[in-house]
BADOMI-278860 format. One line per field, with one value per atom (N, C-alpha, C): residue number from 1; x, y, z. Coordinates in pm, whole numbers, plus 50000, padded with zeros to 5 digits. Layout:
N
tise c(NUM:...)
c1 c(X:...)
c2 c(Y:...)
c3 c(Z:...)
//
This chain:
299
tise c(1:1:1:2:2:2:3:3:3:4:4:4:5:5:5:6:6:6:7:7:7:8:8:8:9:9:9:10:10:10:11:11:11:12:12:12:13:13:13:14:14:14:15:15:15:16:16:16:17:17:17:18:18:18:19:19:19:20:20:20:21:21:21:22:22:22:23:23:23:24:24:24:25:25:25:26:26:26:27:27:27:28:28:28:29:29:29:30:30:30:31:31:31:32:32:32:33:33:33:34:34:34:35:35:35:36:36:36:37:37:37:38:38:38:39:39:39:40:40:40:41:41:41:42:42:42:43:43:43:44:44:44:45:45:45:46:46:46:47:47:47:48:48:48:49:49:49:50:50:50:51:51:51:52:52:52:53:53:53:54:54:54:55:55:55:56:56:56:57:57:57:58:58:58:59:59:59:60:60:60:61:61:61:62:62:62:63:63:63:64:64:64:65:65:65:66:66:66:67:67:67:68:68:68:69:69:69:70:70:70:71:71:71:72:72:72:73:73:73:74:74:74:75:75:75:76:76:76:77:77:77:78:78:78:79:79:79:80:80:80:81:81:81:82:82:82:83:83:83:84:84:84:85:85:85:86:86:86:87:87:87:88:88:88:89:89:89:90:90:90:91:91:91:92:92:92:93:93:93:94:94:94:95:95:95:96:96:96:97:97:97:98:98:98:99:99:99:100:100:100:101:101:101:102:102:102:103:103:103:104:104:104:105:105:105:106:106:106:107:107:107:108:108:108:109:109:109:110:110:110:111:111:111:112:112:112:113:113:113:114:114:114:115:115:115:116:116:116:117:117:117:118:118:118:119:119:119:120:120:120:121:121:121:122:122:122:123:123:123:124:124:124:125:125:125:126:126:126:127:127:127:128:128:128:129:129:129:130:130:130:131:131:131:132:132:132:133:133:133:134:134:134:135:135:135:136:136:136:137:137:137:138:138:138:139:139:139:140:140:140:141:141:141:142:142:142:143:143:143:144:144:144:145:145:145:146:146:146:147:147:147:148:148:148:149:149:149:150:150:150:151:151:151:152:152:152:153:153:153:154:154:154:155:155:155:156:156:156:157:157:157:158:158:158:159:159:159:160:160:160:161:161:161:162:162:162:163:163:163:164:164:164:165:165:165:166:166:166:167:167:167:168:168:168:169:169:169:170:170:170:171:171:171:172:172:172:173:173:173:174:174:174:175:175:175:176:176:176:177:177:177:178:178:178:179:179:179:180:180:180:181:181:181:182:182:182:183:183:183:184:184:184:185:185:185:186:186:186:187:187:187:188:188:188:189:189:189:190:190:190:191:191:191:192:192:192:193:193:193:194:194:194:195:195:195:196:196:196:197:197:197:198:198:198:199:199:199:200:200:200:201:201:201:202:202:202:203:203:203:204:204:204:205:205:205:206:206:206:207:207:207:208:208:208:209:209:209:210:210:210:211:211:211:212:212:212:213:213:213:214:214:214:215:215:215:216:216:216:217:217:217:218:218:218:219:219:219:220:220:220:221:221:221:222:222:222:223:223:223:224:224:224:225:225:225:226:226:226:227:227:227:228:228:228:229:229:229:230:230:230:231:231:231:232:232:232:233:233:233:234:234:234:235:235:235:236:236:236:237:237:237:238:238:238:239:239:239:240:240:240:241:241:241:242:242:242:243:243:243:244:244:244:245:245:245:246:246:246:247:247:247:248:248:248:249:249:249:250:250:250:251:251:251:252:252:252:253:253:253:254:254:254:255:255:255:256:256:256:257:257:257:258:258:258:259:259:259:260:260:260:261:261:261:262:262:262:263:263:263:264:264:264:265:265:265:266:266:266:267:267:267:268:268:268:269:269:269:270:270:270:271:271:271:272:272:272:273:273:273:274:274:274:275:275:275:276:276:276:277:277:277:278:278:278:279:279:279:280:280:280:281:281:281:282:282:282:283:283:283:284:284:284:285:285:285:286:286:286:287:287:287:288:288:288:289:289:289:290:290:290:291:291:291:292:292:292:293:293:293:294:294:294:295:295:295:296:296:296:297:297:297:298:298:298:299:299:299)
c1 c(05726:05660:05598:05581:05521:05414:05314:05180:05109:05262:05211:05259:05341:05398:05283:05214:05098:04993:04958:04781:04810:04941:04987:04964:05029:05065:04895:04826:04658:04618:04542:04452:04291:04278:04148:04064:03959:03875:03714:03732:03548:03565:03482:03477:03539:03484:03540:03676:03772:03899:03994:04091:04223:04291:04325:04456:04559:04682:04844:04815:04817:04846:04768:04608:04570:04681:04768:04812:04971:05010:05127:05075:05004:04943:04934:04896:04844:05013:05085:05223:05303:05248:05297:05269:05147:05061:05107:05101:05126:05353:05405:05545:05486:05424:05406:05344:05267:05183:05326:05406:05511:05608:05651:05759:05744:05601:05562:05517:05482:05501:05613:05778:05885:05894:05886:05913:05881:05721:05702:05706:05726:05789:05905:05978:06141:06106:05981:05980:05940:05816:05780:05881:06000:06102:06214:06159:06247:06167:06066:05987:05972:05984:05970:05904:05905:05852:05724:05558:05462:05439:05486:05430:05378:05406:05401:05270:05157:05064:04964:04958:04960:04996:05165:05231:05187:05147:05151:05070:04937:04810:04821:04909:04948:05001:05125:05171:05054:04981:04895:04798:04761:04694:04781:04872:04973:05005:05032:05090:04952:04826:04708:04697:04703:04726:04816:04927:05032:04999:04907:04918:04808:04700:04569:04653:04736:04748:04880:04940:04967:04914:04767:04743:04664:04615:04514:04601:04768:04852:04886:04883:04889:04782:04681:04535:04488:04487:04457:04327:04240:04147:04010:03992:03897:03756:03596:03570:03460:03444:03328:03170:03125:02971:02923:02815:02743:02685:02750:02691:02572:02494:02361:02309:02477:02387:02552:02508:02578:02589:02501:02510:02546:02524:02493:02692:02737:02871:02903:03023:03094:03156:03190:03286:03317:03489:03584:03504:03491:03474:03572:03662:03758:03715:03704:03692:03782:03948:04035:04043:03980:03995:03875:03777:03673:03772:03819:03899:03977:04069:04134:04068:03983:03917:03809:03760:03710:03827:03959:04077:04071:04093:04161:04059:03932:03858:03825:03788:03756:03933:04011:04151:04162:04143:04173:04044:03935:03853:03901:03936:04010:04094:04201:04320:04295:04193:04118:04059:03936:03845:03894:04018:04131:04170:04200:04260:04175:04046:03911:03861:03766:03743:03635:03568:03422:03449:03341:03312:03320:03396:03434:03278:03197:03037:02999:03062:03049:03127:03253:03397:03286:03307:03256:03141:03029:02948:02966:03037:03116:03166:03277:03380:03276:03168:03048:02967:02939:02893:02977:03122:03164:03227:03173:03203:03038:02951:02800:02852:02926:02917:03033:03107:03206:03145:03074:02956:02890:02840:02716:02745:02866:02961:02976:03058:03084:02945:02866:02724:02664:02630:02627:02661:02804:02870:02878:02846:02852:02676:02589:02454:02450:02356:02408:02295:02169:02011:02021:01857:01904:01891:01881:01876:02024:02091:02247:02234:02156:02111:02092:01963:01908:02066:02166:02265:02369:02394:02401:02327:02231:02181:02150:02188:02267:02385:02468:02599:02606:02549:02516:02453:02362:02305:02436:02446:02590:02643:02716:02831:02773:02608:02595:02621:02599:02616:02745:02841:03035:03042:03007:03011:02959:02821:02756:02883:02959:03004:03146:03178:03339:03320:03183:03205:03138:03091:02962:02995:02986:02975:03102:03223:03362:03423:03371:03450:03391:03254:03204:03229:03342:03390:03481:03542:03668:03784:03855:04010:04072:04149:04233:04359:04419:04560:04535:04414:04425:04395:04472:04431:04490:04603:04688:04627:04591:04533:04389:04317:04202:04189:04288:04337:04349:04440:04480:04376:04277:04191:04050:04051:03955:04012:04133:04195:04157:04209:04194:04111:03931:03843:03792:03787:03774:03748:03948:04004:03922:03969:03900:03708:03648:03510:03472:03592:03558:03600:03734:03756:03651:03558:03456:03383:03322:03187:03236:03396:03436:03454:03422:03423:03264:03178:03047:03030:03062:03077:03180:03268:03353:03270:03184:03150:03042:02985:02841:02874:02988:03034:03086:03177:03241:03131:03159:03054:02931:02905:02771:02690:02733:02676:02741:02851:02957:02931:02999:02980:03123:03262:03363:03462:03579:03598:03674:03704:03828:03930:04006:04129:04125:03990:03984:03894:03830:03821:03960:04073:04149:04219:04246:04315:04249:04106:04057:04050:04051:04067:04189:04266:04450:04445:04401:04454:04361:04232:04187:04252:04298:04400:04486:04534:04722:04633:04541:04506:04464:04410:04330:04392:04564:04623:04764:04833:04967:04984:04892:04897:04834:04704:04653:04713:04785:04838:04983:05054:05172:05135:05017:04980:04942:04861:04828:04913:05021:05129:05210:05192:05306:05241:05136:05052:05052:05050:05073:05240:05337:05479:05499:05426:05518:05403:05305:05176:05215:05236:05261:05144:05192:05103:05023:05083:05023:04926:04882:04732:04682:04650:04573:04535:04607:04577:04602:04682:04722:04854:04780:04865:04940:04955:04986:05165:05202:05291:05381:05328:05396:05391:05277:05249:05395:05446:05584:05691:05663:05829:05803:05727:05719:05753:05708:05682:05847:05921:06053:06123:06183:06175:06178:06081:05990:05991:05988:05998:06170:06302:06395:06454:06352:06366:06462:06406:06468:06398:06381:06310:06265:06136:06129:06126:06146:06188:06060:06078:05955:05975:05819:05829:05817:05895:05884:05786:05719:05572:05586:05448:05433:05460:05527:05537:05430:05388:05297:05300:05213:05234:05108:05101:05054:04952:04796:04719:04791:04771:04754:04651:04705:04589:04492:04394:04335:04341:04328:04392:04276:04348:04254:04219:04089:03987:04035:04046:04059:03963:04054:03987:03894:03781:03690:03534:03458:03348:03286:03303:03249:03215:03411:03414:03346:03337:03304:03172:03061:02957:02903:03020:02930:02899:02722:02705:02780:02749:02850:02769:02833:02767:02784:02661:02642:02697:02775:02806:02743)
c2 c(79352:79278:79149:79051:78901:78939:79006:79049:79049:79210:79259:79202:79078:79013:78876:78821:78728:78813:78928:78949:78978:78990:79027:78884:78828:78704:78624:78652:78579:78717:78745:78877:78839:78893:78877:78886:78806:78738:78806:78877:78951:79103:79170:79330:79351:79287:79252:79123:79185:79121:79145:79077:79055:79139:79266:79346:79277:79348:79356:79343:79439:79447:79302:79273:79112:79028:79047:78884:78909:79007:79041:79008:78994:78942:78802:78736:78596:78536:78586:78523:78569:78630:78611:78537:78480:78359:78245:78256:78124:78127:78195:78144:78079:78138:78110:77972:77974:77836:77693:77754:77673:77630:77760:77740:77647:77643:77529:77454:77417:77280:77176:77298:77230:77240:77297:77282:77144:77155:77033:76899:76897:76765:76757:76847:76836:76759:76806:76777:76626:76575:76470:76349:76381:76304:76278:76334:76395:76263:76281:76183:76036:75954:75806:75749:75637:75545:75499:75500:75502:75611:75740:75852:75993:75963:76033:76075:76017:76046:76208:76251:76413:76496:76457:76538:76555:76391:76401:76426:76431:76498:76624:76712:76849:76914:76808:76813:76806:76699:76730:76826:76887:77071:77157:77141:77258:77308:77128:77134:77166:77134:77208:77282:77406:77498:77570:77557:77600:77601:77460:77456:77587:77590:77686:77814:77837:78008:78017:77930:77961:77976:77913:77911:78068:78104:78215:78334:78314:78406:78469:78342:78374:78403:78400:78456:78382:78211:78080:78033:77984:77921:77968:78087:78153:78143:78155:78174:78301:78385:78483:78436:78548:78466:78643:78596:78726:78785:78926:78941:78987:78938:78991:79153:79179:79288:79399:79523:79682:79661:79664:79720:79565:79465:79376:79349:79338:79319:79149:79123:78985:79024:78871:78899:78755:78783:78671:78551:78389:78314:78220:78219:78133:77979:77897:77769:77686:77743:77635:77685:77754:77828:77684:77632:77549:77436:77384:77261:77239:77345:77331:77316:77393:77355:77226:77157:77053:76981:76948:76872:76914:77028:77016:77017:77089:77147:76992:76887:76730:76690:76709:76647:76722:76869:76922:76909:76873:76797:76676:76577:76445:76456:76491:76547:76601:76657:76683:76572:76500:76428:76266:76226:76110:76160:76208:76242:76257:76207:76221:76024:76046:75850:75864:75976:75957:75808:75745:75623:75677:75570:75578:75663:75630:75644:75845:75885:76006:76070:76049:76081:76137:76031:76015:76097:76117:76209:76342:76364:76521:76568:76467:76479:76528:76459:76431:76592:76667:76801:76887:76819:76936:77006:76888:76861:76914:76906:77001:77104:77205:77308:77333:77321:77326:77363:77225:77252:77363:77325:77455:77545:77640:77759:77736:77678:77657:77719:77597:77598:77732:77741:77890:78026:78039:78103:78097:78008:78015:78012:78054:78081:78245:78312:78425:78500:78419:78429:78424:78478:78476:78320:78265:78098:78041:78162:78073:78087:78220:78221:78076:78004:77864:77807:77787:77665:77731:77856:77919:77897:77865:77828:77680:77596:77476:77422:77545:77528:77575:77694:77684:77626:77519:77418:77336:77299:77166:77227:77396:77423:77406:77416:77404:77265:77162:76998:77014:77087:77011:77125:77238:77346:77202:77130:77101:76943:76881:76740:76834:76927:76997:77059:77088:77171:77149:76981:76915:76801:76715:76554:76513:76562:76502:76531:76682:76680:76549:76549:76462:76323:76255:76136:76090:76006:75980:75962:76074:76068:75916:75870:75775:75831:75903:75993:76041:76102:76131:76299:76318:76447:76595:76553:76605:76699:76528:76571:76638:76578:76621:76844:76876:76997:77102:77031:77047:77073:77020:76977:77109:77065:77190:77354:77354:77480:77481:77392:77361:77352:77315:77329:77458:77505:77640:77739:77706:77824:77812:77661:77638:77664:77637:77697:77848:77871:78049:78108:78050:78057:78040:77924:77901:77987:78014:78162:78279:78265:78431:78372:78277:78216:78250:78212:78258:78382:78437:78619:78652:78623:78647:78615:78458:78481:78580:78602:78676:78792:78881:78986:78969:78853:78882:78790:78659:78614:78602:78615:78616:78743:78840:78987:79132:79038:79130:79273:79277:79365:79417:79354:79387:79379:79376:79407:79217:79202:79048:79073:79208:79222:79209:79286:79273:79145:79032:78899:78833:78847:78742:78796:78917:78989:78908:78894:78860:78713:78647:78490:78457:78473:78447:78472:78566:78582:78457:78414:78321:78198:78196:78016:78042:78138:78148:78080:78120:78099:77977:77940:77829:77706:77729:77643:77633:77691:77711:77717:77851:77847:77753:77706:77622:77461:77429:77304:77262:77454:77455:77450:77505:77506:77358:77251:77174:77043:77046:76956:76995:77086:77169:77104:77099:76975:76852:76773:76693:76593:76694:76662:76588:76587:76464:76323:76337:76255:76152:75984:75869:75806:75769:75761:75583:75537:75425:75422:75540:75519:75563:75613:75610:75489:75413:75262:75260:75353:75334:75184:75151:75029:75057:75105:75138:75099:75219:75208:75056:74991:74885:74797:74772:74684:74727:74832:74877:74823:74892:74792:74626:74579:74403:74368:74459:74395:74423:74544:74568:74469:74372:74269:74180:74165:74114:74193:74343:74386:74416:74457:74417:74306:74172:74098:73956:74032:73878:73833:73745:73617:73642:73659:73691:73587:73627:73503:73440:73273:73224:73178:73173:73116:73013:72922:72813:72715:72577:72568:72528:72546:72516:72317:72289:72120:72066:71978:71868:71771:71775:71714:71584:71470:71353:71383:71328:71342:71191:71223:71149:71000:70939:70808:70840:70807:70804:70665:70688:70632:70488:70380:70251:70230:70215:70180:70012:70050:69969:69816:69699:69566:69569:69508:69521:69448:69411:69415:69509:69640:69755:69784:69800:69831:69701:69588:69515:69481:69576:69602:69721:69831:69930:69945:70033:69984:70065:70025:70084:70164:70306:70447:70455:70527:70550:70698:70697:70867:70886)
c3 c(55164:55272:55217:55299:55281:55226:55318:55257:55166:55078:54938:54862:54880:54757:54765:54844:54833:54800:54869:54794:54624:54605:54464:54349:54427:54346:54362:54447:54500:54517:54385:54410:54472:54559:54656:54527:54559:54499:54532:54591:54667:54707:54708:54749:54873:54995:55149:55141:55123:55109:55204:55211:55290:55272:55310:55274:55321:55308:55281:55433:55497:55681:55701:55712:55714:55701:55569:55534:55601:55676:55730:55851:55945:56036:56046:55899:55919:55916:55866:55869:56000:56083:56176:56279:56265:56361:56302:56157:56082:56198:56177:56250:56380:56425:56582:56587:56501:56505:56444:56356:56310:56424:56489:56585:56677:56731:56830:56754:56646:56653:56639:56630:56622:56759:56846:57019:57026:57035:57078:57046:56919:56833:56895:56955:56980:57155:57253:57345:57326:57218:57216:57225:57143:57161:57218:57324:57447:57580:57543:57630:57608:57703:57702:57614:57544:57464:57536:57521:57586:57701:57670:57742:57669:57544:57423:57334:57394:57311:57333:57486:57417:57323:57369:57314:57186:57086:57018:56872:57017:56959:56965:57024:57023:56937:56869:56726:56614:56656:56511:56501:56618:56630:56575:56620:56557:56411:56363:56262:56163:56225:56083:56124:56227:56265:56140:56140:56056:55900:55861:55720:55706:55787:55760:55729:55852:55858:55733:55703:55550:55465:55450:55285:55292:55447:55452:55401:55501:55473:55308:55269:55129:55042:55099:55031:54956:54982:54965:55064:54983:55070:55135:55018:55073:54902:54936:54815:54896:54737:54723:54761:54877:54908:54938:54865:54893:55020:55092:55197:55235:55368:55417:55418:55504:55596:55518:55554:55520:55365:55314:55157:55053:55040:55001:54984:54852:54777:54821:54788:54856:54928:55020:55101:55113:55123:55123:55296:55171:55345:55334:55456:55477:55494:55388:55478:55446:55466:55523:55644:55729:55860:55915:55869:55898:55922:55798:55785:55881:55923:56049:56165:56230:56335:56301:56220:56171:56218:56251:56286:56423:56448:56561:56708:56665:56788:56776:56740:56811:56892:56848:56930:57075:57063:57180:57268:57254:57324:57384:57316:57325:57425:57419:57468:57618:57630:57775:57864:57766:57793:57842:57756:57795:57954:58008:58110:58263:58177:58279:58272:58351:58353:58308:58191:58101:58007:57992:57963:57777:57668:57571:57495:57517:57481:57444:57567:57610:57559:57509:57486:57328:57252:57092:57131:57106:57133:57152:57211:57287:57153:57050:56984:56870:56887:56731:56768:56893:56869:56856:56878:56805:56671:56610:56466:56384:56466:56449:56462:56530:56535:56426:56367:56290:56169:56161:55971:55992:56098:56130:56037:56152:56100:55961:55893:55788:55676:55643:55617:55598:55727:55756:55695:55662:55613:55478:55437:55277:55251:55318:55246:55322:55194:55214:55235:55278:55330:55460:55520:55704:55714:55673:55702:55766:55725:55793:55959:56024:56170:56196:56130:56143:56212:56125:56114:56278:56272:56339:56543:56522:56642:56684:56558:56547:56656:56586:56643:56794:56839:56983:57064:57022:57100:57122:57003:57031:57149:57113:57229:57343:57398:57566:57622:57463:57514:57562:57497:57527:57630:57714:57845:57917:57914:58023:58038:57921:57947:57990:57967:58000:58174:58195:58342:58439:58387:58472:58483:58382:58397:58370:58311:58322:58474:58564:58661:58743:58732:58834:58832:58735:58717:58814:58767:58875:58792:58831:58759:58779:58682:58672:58732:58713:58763:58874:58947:59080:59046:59189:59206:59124:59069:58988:58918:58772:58717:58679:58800:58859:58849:58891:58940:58812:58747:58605:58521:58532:58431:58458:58569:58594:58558:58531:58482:58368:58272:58164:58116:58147:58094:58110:58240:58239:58137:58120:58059:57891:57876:57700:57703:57759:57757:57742:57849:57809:57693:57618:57494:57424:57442:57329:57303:57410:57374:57284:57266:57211:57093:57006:56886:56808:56856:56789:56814:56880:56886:56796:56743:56655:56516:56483:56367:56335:56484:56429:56386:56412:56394:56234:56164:56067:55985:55913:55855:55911:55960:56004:55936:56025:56064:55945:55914:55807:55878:56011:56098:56071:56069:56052:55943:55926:55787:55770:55675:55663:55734:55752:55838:55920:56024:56163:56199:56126:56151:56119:56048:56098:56220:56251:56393:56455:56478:56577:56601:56509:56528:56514:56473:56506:56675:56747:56852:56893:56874:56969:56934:56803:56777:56843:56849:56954:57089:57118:57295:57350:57203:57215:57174:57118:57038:57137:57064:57117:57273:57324:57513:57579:57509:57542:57628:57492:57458:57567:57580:57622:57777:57819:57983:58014:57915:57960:58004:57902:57878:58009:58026:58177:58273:58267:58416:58382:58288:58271:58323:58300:58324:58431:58499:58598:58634:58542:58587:58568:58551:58559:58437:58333:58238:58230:58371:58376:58487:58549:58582:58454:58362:58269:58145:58202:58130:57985:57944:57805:57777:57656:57620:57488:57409:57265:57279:57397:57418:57434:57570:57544:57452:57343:57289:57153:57139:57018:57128:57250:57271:57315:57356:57339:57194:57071:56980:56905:56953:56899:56863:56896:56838:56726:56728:56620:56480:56491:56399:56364:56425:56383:56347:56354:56261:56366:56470:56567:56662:56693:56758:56874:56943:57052:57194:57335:57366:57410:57440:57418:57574:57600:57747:57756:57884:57921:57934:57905:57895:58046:58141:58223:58268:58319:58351:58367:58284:58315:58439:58499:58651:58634:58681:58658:58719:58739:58882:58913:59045:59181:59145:59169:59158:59312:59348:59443:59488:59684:59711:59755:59737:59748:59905:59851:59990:60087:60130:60239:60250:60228:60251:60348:60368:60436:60460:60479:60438:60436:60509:60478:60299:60262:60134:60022:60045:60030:59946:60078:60045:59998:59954:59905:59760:59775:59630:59556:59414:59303:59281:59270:59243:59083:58983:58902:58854:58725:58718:58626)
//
């Protein structure tokens, strides 16, 4: 098996370790997480020149998606931290499992938040707590005093900021796309918020609480990356499919094909200059003594 030939070749490193069944698990998320990101690279280029940029923030979830649940699979990426609670010993902490969501949980925010008419200001901010809660965790997890609670209730403040901008102040904007995506979106945040809460219940149980073992924390967080990654990404892109990517005012796009051109190395065409047109002389006053006598105006 994949498993026993990686925990073999990467002998666990801490008392609370990764078994064989664990790392036969993580290689099977790690395919899943691989397979889609060849789907959708295959769909990305399937799609128009300037309609492509979901997609292709979807690819780059995926694809650190994929590198994480390899190196975990292989029993890469983890170091020894001494645990709190059931009888002291180590226990294995993943933080290329951090690194990845350090990537991806700001994009799939993004990826939502673009599709709403929140002002650039709000966007960054949103993106910036949830990169607090990321360290938090992290942080957290590698101190092995109750002080990691501290970093810990860190990270749940952040999460009520991105619930209250995900299920409050983005719906109450005004879609650029309309009602569509309007529709869409409220699914979509939904669904990803309720995902969130089962994430700090997951750490408090494994690093946190060392309530459960390393096997049944990656069972349990593989299934929330599949949900939160792969279905996620694949439901949202499915509403997206017929939206018109020019109410959303993206320019990237056209600015590669105007510029095509230019970069194959030929001449682009130049426009005509507008014709110079003469003014008008104005027209002479009339002989007179009227005109005669008027005074001369000063400019």
């Amino acid at each position: 098996m994949a498993g026993n030939q990686a925990v073999s070749m990467n002998p666990p490193n801490a008392q609370e370790n990764l078994s064989t069944h664990g790392s036969d698990w993580l290689w099977a998320v790690f395919s899943i997480m691989a397979l889609s990101t060849l789907l959708v690279a295959g769909a990305t280029l399937m799609r128009p020149r300037g309609t492509r940029l979901f997609h292709q923030l979807a690819v780059i979830v995926l694809t650190t998606a994929s590198i994480a649940y390899f190196s975990m699979a292989s029993d890469l990426g983890a170091t020894p931290i001494a645990a709190e609670f059931r009888g002291g010993g180590t226990r294995q902490i993943w933080y290329v499992r951090y690194i990845q969501w350090f990537i991806n949980f700001p994009i799939l925010l993004l990826v939502m938040l673009l599709a709403t008419g929140l002002p650039l200001s709000d966007i960054v901010t949103t993106i910036f707590m949830s990169l607090v809660i990321v360290v938090s965790g992290l942080v957290g997890a590698l101190v092995h005093s109750t002080y990691k609670w501290g970093y810990y209730t860190f990270g749940l403040v952040s999460l009520f900021y991105i619930w209250y901008v995900l299920l409050w102040h983005a719906p109450a904007s005004s879609f650029a796309a309309g009602g569509v995506v309007r529709r869409g979106y409220y699914l979509a945040a939904g669904y990803f918020s309720f995902m969130l809460i089962t994430y700090p219940i997951a750490w408090a149980c494994a690093e946190g609480g060392n309530v459960i073992t390393v096997t049944s924390e990656m069972i349990w967080y593989g299934i929330l990356d599949i949900l939160t990654g792969p279905v996620f990404l694949a439901f949202f892109l499915w509403e997206l499919r017929g939206v018109d990517y020019e109410a959303f005012g993206f320019r990237s796009g056209r600015y590669v094909d105007n510029n095509a051109t230019a970069v194959r190395g030929e001449k682009a065409p130049m426009m005509a200059p507008a014709p110079m047109v003469a003014p008008q002389a104005a027209p002479a006053a009339a002989p007179g003594p009227a005109a005669a006598s008027a005074p001369e105006q000063t400019v």
